[in-house]
PATIZA-577067 format. One record per residue (C-alpha): residue in one letter; x, y, z. Coordinates in steps of 0.5 Angstrom, whole numbers, plus 500, padded with zeros to 3 digits. Example, Ala and Ser with C-alpha at 12.3 -4.5 7.8 and 13.67 -1.06 7.14 Angstrom:
% residues 2
A525491516 S527498514 
//
This chain:
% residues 434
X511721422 X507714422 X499715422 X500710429 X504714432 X500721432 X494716435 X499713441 X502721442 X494723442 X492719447 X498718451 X497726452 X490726453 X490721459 X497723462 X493731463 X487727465 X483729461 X482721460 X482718466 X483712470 X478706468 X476711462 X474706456 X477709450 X474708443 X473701440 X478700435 X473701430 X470708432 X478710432 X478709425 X473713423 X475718427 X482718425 X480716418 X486710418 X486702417 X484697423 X491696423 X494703424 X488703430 X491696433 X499699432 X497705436 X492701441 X499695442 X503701444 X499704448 X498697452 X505696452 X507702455 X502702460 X497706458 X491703457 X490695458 X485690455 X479686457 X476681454 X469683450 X469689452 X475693450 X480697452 X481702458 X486707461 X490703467 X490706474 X497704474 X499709469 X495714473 X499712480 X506713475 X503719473 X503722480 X509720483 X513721477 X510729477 X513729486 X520726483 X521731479 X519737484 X524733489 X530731484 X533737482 X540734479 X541737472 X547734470 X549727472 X557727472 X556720477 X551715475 X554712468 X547711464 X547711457 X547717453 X539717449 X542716443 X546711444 X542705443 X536704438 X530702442 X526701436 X530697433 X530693440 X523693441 X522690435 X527684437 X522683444 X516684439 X519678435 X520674441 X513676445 X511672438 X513666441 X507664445 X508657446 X516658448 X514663453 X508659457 X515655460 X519657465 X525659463 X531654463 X535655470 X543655466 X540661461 X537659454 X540654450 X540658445 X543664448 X548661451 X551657444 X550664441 X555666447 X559661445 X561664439 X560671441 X566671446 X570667442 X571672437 X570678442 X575676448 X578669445 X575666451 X574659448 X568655452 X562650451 X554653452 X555648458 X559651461 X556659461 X551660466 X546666464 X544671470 X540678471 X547682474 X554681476 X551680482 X545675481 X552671477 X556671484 X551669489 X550662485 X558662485 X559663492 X554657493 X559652489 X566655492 X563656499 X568651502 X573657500 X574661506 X577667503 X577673498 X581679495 X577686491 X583691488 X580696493 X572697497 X569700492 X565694490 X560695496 X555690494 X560684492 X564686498 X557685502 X555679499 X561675500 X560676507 X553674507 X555668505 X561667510 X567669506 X572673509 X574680505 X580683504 X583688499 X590687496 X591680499 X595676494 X595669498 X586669498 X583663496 X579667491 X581673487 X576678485 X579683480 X575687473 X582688469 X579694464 X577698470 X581696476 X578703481 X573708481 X580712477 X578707471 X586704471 X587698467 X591692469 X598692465 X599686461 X606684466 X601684472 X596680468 X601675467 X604675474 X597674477 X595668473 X602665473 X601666481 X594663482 X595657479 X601656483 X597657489 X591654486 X587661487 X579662483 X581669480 X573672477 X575676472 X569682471 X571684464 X567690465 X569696461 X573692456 X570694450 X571701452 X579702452 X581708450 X589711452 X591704452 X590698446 X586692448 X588688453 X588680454 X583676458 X585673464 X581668462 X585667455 X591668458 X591662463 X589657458 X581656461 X585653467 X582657475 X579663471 X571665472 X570670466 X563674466 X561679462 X554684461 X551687457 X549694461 X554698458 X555696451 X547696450 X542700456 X543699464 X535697463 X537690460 X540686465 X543681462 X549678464 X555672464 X559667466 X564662464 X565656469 X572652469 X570646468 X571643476 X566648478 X561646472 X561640473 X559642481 X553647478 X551642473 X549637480 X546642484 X543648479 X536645480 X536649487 X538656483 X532660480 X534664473 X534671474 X533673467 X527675463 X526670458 X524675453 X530678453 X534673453 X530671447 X530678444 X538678445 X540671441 X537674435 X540680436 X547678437 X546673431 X544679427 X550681428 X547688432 X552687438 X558688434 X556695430 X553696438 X559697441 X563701435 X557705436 X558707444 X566706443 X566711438 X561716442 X563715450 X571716448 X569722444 X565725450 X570723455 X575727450 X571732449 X569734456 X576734458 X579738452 X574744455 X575742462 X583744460 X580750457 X575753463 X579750469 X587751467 X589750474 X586744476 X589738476 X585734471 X587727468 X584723463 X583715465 X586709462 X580706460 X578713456 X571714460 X572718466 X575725468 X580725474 X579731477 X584734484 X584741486 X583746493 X576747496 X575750502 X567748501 X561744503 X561738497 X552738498 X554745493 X554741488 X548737488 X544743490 X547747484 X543741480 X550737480 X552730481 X559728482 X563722485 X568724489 X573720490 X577724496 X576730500 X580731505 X586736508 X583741503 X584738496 X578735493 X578729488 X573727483 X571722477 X567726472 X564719468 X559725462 X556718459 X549719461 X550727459 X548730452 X553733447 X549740447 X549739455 X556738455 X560745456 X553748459 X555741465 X562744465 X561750465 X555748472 X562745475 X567750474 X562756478 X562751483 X569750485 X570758483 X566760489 X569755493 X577755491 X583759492 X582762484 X583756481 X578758476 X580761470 X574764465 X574762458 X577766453 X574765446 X576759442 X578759435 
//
């Protein structure tokens, strides 16, 4: 371990028990190094970190002290604990820990922090320039989807993104989802006016994310893909193609883009890097058509941009380090295995439930009886998406992303007791495997 990561450890400890308090003023970095026996430069690392954390701040000409902001977070994240009890996390979708190289990102948001003239403007409206010509590029080569930097309109969220579309295609008057469940993007639409439907072919606008159609993770065939774009462009429909979970096809080979497929003609392609980075880095895309950029490029001063333009900084030079690509064969190879995983050992706990692997490869569909109260579930320190429940028979979307390997069968096992208590012996202990 480096000399400047025990100093960050010691005082971090130190003052999450208290010992050192809010308004505290820690050692000089000067006495620091007498006492740890280490250079200026170890003392200012660990001194930097701290600071970055929220540990401790700086004052100028009179050193550092130990925030009372950190003493608050101390607090409620102590009251969180106590309230929350969920062990294993079958709903949510977070990232595994090991799934991304946060040092390795901090050192890219060190290197963009660097860039002190840049950061004392606000950021541009359209995104980063330079972001966005490295977006070019990147989705070029990742989807086909073949598009000017003028044309990519930068955001923090699908949502932020959609807002400022419902804005410039106001005078459409409706919008077709494949289904509810996009509660927030339903909501929005209706905020701006726009009369929602699901499955209604003959919408103005046609909202769809191809890769992932439902919660269930099913994915647009290519025969429907191509019955979709010949359709809208024959009605003059906007399809806003959500290209969430693309990169993760497991079951089935990768599929074209609707924006590829219909030669760049009605298509909104937008993207994010939630999932193949972490959920915290909010980051998202979309590519105009051209009518539709020549109508944000007249009105874009009234839009404010969203995203940190230190991260978008950060990400530029990731993405032209050539980080993205190996990023996503990273978490492509880890959350297909465990989604595989997690289904061969439900096989071997559960036999006799119904159990299905989704299209995409990230999720585990679950139908089996249950003559129970589903808050069973959370009280035994589960969480779980469910999908139906009704007449007896219970369907739920395991997505085990956000769970540990180690963690894995001891989750699986937690779930199986559950529906064994409140199942008509649906439950078959383990035998021993080979």
């Amino acid at each position: 371990m480096k000399k400047y990561i025990k100093i960050y450890n010691y005082y971090k400890q130190l003052i999450e028990s208290e010992q050192l308090k809010s308004g505290d003023k820690m050692p000089s970095v000067r006495k620091a190094t007498k006492i740890f026996n280490v250079s200026k430069t170890t003392v200012q690392n660990a001194y930097f970190d701290l600071q970055a954390d929220g540990y401790i701040i700086a004052s100028p000409k009179s050193g550092y002290f130990v925030t009372e902001m950190k003493a608050k977070s101390v607090e409620h994240h102590t009251e969180y604990v106590e309230k929350n009890k969920i062990l294993y996390d079958f709903k949510s979708g977070d990232a595994d820990k090991s799934s991304f190289d946060l040092n390795l990102w901090q050192r890219y948001i060190k290197s963009a922090l660097r860039q002190q003239d840049r950061l004392m403007s606000y950021s541009e409206v359209q995104g980063e320039s330079d972001l966005r010509e490295a977006l070019s590029d990147y989705i070029r080569e990742k989807r086909n989807v073949v598009a000017s930097p003028d044309r990519i309109v930068i955001g923090a969220g699908v949502q932020c993104l959609l807002a400022i579309l419902c804005s410039i295609i106001k005078e459409r008057g409706t919008v077709s989802f494949p289904d509810s469940s996009f509660v927030q993007g339903i909501e929005l639409f209706r905020d701006y006016g726009f009369d929602v439907h699901t499955r209604f072919k003959d919408a103005d606008i046609i909202y769809v994310s191809p890769s992932h159609m439902t919660s269930y993770g099913d994915v647009m065939p290519i025969k429907r893909r191509l019955e979709l774009v010949d359709y809208s462009i024959k009605h003059s429909s906007i399809v806003i193609e959500d290209d969430y979970d693309s990169d993760f096809l497991y079951q089935t080979k990768p599929m074209p883009s609707l924006y590829a497929l219909s030669n760049n003609g009605n298509v909104v392609y937008m993207g994010s890097f939630s999932n193949v980075l972490i959920p915290g880095i909010r980051i998202s895309y979309m590519v105009l058509t051209e009518s539709l950029a020549r109508i944000y490029e007249a009105e874009k001063e009234k839009f404010a941009q969203t995203a940190s333009k230190t991260e978008q900084i950060a990400l530029c030079q990731y993405i032209r380090d050539g980080h993205i690509m190996s990023q996503t064969r990273k978490v492509r190879r880890l959350y297909t295995a465990k989604a595989r995983a997690a289904y061969e050992y439900i096989k071997h706990t559960m036999p006799n439930v119904e159990c299905a692997m989704s299209e995409n490869g990230l999720q585990i569909k679950i139908t089996t009886k249950f003559d129970g109260d589903t808050s069973q579930f959370e009280n035994n320190g589960i969480s779980v998406h469910i999908k139906d429940f009704s007449n007896g028979v219970l369907k739920l979307v395991l997505s085990p992303s956000a769970i540990s390997h180690e963690d894995l069968e001891p989750a699986i096992d937690a779930l199986a007791a559950v529906l064994e208590n409140n199942c008509c012996l649906l439950y078959t202990s383990p035998s021993p495997r080979d």
